[in-house]
N, C-alpha and C positions, 0 to 999 in steps of 0.2 A: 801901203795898205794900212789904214788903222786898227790899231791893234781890238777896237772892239768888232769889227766886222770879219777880222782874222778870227779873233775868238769865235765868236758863234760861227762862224763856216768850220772851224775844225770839232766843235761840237757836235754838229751834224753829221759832218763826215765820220766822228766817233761812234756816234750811235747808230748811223749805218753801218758801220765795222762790226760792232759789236753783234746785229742783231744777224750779221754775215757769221758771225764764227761761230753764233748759237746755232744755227741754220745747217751749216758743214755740219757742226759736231752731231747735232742728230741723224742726218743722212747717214753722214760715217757708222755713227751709232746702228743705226738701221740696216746699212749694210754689214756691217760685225754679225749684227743681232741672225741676220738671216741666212748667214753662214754658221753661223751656230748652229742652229735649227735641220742643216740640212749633211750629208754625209758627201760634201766637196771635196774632191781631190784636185788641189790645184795643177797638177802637173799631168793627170791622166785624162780628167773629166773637160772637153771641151768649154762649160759652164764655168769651172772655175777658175778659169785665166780670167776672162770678165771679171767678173764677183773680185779676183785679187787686184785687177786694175782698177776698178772703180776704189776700191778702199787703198790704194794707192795714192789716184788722183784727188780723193778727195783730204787725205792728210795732204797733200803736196798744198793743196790750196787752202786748210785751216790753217797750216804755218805760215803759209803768205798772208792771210789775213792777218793774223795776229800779228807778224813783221808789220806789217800796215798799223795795227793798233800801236806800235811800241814807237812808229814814229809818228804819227798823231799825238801821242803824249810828249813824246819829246817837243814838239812844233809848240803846244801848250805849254811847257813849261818855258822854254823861248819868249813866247808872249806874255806871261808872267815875270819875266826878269827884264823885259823891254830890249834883249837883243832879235827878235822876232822881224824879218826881212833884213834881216843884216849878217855876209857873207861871212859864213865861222873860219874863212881863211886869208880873206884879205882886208875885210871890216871893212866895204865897200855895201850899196846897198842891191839887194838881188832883183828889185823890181819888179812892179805887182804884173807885167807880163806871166812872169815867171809863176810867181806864185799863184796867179790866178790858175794856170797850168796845172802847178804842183802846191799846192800849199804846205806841202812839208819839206820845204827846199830849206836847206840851209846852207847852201855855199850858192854862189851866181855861176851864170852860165859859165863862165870864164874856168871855174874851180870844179864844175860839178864831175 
């Protein structure tokens, strides 16, 4: 894959990352916020198992996203040092298969 088509597709992918973790963090936010607001006993009140699992699920999936942002950046800096599709453990190349798949691969199928 060329490294400038690599580039802007993980660009993309960045700022859809990014506009994901803003997105969580307010819902999250939101539900924090409305548990605040209201007098939840998570262990008594039917309502608040809910209300603890959604604020649950939704950290579970800000730190997935944000793992996603950290290897998007990495993948970027890859393609900034010109080893970008080439396998960080046997320096074979991982093939735009692959990449097309996952554009943040950094080993080949073989190592992954």
């Amino acid at each position: 894959m060329d490294d400038d088509v690599a580039r802007d597709r993980l660009l993309a992918l960045r700022e859809e990352t990014l506009r994901r973790v803003a997105g969580l963090g307010t819902s999250r936010d939101d539900v924090v916020a409305a548990a605040l607001d209201s007098n939840v006993d998570d262990e008594h009140d039917p309502e608040g198992a809910t209300i603890a699992f959604e604020r649950e699920q939704l950290s579970a999936l800000l730190t997935q996203a944000r793992g996603r942002l950290g290897e998007i950046d990495a993948a970027l800096v890859r393609v900034e040092a010109g080893t970008y599709g080439v396998c960080e453990t046997c320096g074979e190349p991982i093939g735009d298969e692959r990449l097309e798949a996952r554009p943040t691969a950094s080993r080949c199928v073989r190592h992954a």
